[in-house]
Structure formats: structure tokens, C-alpha cells
C-alpha positions in Angstrom: 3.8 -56.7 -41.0 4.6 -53.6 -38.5 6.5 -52.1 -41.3 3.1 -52.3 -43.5 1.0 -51.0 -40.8 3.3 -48.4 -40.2 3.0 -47.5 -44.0 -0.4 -47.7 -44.3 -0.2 -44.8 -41.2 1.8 -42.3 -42.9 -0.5 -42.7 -46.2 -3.9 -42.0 -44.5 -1.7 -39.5 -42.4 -0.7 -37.8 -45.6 -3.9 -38.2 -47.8 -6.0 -35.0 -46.3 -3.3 -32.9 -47.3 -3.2 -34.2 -51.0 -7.1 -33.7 -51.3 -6.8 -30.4 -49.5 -4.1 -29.0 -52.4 -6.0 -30.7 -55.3 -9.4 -29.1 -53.9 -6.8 -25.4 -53.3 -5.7 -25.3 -56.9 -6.4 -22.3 -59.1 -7.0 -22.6 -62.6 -6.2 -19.5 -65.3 -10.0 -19.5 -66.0 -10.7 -19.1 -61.7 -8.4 -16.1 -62.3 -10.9 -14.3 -65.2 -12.6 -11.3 -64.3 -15.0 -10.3 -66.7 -15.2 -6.3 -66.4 -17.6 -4.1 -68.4 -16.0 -0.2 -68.6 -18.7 2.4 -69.4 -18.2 5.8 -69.8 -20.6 8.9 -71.6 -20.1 10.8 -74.2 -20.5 14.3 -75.0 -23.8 15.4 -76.6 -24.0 18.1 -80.0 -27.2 19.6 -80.1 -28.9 22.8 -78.8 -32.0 22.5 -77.8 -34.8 20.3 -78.1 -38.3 20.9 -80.1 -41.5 19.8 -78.2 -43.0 16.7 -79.5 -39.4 15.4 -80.5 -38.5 11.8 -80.5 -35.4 9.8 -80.3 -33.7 12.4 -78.2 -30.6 11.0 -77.4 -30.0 12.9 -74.0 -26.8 10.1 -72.4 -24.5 8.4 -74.9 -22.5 6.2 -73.9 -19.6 3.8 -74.7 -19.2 0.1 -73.1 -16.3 -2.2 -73.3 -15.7 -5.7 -72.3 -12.7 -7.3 -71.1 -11.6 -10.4 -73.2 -12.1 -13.0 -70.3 -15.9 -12.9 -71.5 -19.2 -11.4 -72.3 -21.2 -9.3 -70.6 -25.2 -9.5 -70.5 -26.5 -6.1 -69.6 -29.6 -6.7 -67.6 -31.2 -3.5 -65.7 -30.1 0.3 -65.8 -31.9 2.6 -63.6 -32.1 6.5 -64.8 -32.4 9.7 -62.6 -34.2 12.5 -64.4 -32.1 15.9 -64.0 -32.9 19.2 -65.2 -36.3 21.9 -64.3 -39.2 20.7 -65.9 -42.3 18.2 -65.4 -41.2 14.5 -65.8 -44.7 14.0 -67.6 -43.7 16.3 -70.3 -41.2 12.6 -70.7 -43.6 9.8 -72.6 -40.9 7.3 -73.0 -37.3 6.9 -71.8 -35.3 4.1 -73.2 -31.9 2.9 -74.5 -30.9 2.6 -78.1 -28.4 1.0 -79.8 -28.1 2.8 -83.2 -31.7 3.4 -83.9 -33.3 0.3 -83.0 -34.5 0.0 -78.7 -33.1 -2.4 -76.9 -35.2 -2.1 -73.6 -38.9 -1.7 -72.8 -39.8 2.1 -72.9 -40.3 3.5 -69.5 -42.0 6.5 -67.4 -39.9 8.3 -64.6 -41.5 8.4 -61.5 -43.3 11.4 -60.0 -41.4 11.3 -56.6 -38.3 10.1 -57.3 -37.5 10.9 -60.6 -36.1 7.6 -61.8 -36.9 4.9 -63.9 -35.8 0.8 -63.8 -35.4 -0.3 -67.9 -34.9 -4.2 -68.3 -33.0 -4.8 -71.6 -33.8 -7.7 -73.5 -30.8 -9.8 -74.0 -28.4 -7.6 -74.8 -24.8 -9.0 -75.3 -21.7 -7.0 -75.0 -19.3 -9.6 -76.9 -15.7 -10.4 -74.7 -13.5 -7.6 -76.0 -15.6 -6.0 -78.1 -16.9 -1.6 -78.0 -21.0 -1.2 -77.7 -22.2 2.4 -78.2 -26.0 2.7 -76.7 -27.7 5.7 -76.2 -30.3 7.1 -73.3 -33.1 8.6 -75.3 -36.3 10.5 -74.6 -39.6 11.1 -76.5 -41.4 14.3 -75.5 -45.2 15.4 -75.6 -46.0 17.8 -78.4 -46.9 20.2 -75.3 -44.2 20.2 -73.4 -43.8 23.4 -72.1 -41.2 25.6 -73.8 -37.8 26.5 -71.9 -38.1 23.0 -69.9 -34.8 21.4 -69.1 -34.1 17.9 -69.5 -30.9 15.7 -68.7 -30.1 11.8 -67.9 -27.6 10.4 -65.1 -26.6 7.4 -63.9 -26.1 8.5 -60.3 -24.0 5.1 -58.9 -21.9 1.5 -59.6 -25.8 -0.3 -58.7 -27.0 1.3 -61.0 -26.1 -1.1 -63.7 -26.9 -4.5 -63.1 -24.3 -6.5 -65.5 -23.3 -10.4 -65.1 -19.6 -8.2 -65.5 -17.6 -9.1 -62.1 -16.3 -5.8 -62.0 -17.8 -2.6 -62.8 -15.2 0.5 -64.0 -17.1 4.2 -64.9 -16.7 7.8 -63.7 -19.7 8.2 -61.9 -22.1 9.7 -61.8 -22.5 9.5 -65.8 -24.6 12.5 -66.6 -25.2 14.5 -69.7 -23.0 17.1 -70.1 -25.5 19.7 -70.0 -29.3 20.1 -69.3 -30.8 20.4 -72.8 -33.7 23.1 -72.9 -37.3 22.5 -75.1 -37.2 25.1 -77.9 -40.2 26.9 -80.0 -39.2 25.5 -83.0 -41.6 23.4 -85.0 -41.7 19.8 -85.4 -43.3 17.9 -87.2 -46.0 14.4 -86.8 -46.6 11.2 -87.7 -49.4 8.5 -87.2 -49.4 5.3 -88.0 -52.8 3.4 -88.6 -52.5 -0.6 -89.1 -55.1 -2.1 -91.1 -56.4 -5.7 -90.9 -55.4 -8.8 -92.7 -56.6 -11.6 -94.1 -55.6 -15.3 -93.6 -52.4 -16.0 -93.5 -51.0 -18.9 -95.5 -48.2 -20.7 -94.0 -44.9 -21.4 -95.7 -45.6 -18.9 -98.3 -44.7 -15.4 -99.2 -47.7 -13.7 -97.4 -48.6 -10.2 -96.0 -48.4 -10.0 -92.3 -49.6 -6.4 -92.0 -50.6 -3.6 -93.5 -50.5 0.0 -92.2 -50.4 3.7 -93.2 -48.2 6.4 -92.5 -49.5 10.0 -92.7 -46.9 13.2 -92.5 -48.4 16.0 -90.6 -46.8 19.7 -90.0 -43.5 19.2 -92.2 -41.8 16.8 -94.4 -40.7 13.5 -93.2 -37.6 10.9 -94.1 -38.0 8.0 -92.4 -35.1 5.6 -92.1 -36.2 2.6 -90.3 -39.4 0.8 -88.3 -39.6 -1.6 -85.4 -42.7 -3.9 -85.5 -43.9 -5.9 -82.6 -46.3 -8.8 -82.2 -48.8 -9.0 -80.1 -49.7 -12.3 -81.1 -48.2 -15.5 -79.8 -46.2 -16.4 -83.0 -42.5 -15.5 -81.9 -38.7 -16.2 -83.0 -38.5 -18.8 -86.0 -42.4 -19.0 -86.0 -42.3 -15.9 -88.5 -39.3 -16.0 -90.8 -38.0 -13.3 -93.9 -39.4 -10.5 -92.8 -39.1 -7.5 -95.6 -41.3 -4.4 -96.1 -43.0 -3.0 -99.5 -44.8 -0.5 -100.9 -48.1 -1.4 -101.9 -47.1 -2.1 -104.7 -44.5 -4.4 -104.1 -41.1 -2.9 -104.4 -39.2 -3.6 -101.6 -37.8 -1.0 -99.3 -35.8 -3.2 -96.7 -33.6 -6.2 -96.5 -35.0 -9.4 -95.7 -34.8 -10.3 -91.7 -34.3 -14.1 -91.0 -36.7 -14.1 -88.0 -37.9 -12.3 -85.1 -36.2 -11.3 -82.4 -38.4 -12.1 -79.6 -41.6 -10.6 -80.2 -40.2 -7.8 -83.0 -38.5 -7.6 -86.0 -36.2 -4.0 -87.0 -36.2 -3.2 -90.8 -33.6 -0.7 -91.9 -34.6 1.2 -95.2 -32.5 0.5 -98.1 -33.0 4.3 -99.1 -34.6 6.6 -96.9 -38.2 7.5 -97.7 -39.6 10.7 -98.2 -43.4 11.3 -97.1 -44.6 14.8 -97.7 -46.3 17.1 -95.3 -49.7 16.2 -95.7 -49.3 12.7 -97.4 -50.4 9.3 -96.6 -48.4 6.5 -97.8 -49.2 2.6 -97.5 -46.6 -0.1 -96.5 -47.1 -3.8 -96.0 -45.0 -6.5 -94.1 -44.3 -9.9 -96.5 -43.0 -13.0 -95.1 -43.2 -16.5 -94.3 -45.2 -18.3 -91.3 -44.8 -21.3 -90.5 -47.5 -22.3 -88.6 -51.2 -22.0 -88.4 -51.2 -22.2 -84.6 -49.8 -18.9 -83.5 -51.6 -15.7 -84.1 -50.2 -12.5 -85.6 -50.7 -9.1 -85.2 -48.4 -6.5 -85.8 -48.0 -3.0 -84.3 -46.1 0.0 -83.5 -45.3 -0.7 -80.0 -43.6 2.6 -79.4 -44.3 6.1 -81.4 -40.6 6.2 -81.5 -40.1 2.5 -83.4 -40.5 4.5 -86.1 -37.2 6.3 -87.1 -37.9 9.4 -89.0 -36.5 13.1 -89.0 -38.6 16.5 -90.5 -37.1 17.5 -92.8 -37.4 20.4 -95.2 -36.2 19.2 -98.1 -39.4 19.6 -100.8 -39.6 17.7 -104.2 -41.7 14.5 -105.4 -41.7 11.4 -103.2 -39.9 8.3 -104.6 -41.3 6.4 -107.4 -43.5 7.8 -110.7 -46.3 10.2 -110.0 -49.2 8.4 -110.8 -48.0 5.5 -108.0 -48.2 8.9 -105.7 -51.2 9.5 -106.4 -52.0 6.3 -106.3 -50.7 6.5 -102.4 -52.9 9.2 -101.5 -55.9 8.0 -103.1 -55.9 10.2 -105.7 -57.2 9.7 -109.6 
């Protein structure tokens, strides 16, 4: 019996120190440290005509380590450069051509500007190229200077564990606001009728007139400002009026929006007004829908000199414009 008792001591003696080590030890996945490496690259241009859009002022390059993806979640800008930050409508981040945050204003007194993005993955081991860009008012006064930095480490809010970049990231010189001429366009969305669900429907209709010079436009983001959202809207493709389609067909909404890439880029002409309409499939009669161009720079288009007839026969042209 004393020989059990004295056992049963050296267990519970013992036992702390078992739970202690089992509670110490590390697994290979305790180890992972997801880190996100961002660095800029160089910009080509010189110079920057007033009124431009999609001025990509910061580009820059992200990685992700293979323990894991990286949500990108907040980015705070400093403005750099002589010039009035109102001359600035919109600052945001793109990746390729389609936004990825909200669009922004830099403040007066401190010259910066918080963007959100909305979910936006860097996949574990994976490259992202994004882009800081800029829309500026048609009078922006000429020989303004404009350039983009990330000043410090907190100013990229990542779920990365560790943060690698040669700050600050800035461009790599001040870009200056030019005489040359650039070109407009304005977008006018008309109503709709009912939409049926399930079916192959119109969601919305708008025009798209070229003003000053010749325009290719390559792509369009559309945002709802209804309640329908995700799977709610589904096969998203854009026509001409008369129904040839220009883009491929998108499964659903992302979020609130859907981006269509033109198959073939489409040329308005300086003075032309050309109709376009969104087709695709609700399903459901709660939700309400109402399409629009959320930012003037949602619609990706250059000015371009290039003259000659639009696309398609002549008599759907004139068709376009109205004419007889």
C-alpha cells in the first residue's frame, strides 16, 4: 500500500510537467509567417494632359510568401508634387484596368487619403501588380506637378505578419500637367422597363458620346445602386443596340459591380453618340436594379487619333447617331 501511495506521488508530482510540454509544443504551421513584399515600379510617361483619367502615377509589384494569402485591406496615400490637390477628382488603386478600392479625395491639410479595398486577395506565392492612379479636372492648371508615396510600414494595413518594402514608395518623379488636348466622354443611362426574372433581359441602357477627339474604349465597370447583389444578377454581357455582343459573359456580380472587358476595342468618333445595353439574367423580383457609372474613370478609354468608320456597316452608324 505505501509503495502505491508513493506511486500515486511521483505521478501527480510529474503530471504538470507533461501538460506544461504538450501545451509548449510548436507545430510547423505555428512557425508560418505570412509576408507580403511590395515594392514600385518605375513610371514611362512625360507629362500629363488636364482632364486625363487613369493616370497611373505609383505602380507597384506585391508578393506573397507561400505560408498563405494575404487580404490587402487599407492603403493610405500622401500627395507630393506643387499643385492644388482639388485639381485630383479621384485617387484609387487599379489592378489592370478594373478599381479595386473606393475612389478617394486627398485632404486639404494633410494631403493624404485612406482607400479601403474591397476583398482583395494576394494568393500564397503568387505576384499582384496594382497601380496608384489619378483622375484630373479638365482645368487643372497647366505646369502642376503631381506624384504618389507611401510614406511608412503603417501605411498598408495587410492580414500579412510581416511587412518587407523600401520605404517610402514614391513615384519616381513628379509628373507635370501638359497643354496638350484631351479628349471627353459622357455617359447618359436611360431607364428600363420591367425586368423579367430568369430570362435573358436588358438591365440597362446608356449612351456614350465622344467629345473633342476620337475615342477607343476598352472596357466599363458598372455598379448597382440597387439592392440586387452577387448571384442575384447572373451572365452579365454588353451589346450594341442591336444586339451583337461586345464582351464576354460575367457569371455574377462582384459585390455591387460587374467589369466587362471588350472583345475588340470600340471606336466612337469625335462627335458621335453610340448606344449600349446590359443583358442578363435576374433571378429575383425582390431586389431592385439600377445601373450606373460609379466613377468617370470605370470607363476605360484612350483618345485617340486614329480616323476611319466605326465598327459595323454604315447604315447601323447612322442608325447610332440618329441619323436617316
Amino acid at each position: 500500500m505505501k509503495r502505491l501511495l508513493k506511486l500515486l506521488s511521483v505521478f501527480l508530482l510529474l503530471s504538470p510537467i507533461f501538460v506544461s510540454a504538450a501545451e509548449l509544443a510548436v507545430t510547423p504551421a505555428d512557425l508560418a509567417v505570412t509576408e507580403l513584399t511590395v515594392e514600385p515600379l518605375p513610371i514611362s510617361f512625360d507629362g500629363i494632359p488636364a482632364g486625363a483619367t487613369h493616370v497611373k502615377l505609383l505602380p507597384l509589384i506585391l508578393h506573397a510568401s507561400c505560408e498563405g494569402d494575404v487580404e490587402l485591406r487599407y492603403l493610405k496615400l500622401t500627395r507630393r508634387g506643387m499643385g492644388d490637390s482639388t485639381y485630383v477628382t479621384g485617387v484609387y488603386v487599379l489592378d489592370g484596368d478594373t478599381r479595386v478600392t473606393r475612389s478617394g479625395r486627398f485632404s486639404s491639410s494633410g494631403q493624404t487619403v485612406l482607400l479601403g479595398f474591397k476583398n482583395y486577395i494576394v494568393p500564397a506565392c503568387k505576384t499582384a501588380r496594382l497601380a496608384v492612379a489619378v483622375d484630373l479636372a479638365r482645368g487643372t492648371a497647366i505646369g502642376s506637378q503631381f506624384a504618389i508615396a507611401i510614406e511608412s510600414a503603417a501605411d498598408i494595413v495587410s492580414t500579412a505578419d510581416k511587412l518587407s518594402a523600401p520605404f517610402p514608395l514614391r513615384s519616381t518623379s513628379a509628373q507635370s500637367v501638359t497643354p496638350a488636348p484631351v479628349g471627353q466622354l459622357i455617359v447618359e443611362f436611360r431607364p428600363i422597363g420591367r425586368v423579367r426574372t430568369v430570362r435573358d433581359d436588358v438591365l440597362a441602357k446608356f449612351s456614350v458620346e465622344a467629345r473633342d477627339s476620337h475615342h477607343l474604349i476598352s472596357g466599363i465597370t458598372l455598379t448597382n445602386d440597387g439592392s440586387a447583389r452577387e448571384s442575384d444578377l447572373r451572365n452579365l454581357y454588353l451589346t450594341q443596340m442591336n444586339g451583337r455582343a461586345l464582351t464576354s459573359v460575367v457569371t455574377s456580380l462582384t459585390d455591387d459591380a460587374v467589369t466587362l472587358k471588350f472583345m475588340q476595342q470600340y471606336f466612337v468618333r469625335s462627335g458621335q453618340k453610340v448606344s449600349f445595353e446590359l443583358h442578363g439574367q435576374a433571378f429575383t423580383s425582390v431586389k431592385t436594379i439600377n445601373f450606373t457609372l460609379e466613377e468617370a474613370s470605370d470607363l476605360v478609354a484612350v483618345p485617340t487619333r486614329r480616323a476611319g468608320r466605326t465598327l459595323g456597316n454604315e447604315a447601323r452608324n447612322r442608325s447610332m447617331r440618329g441619323g436617316k
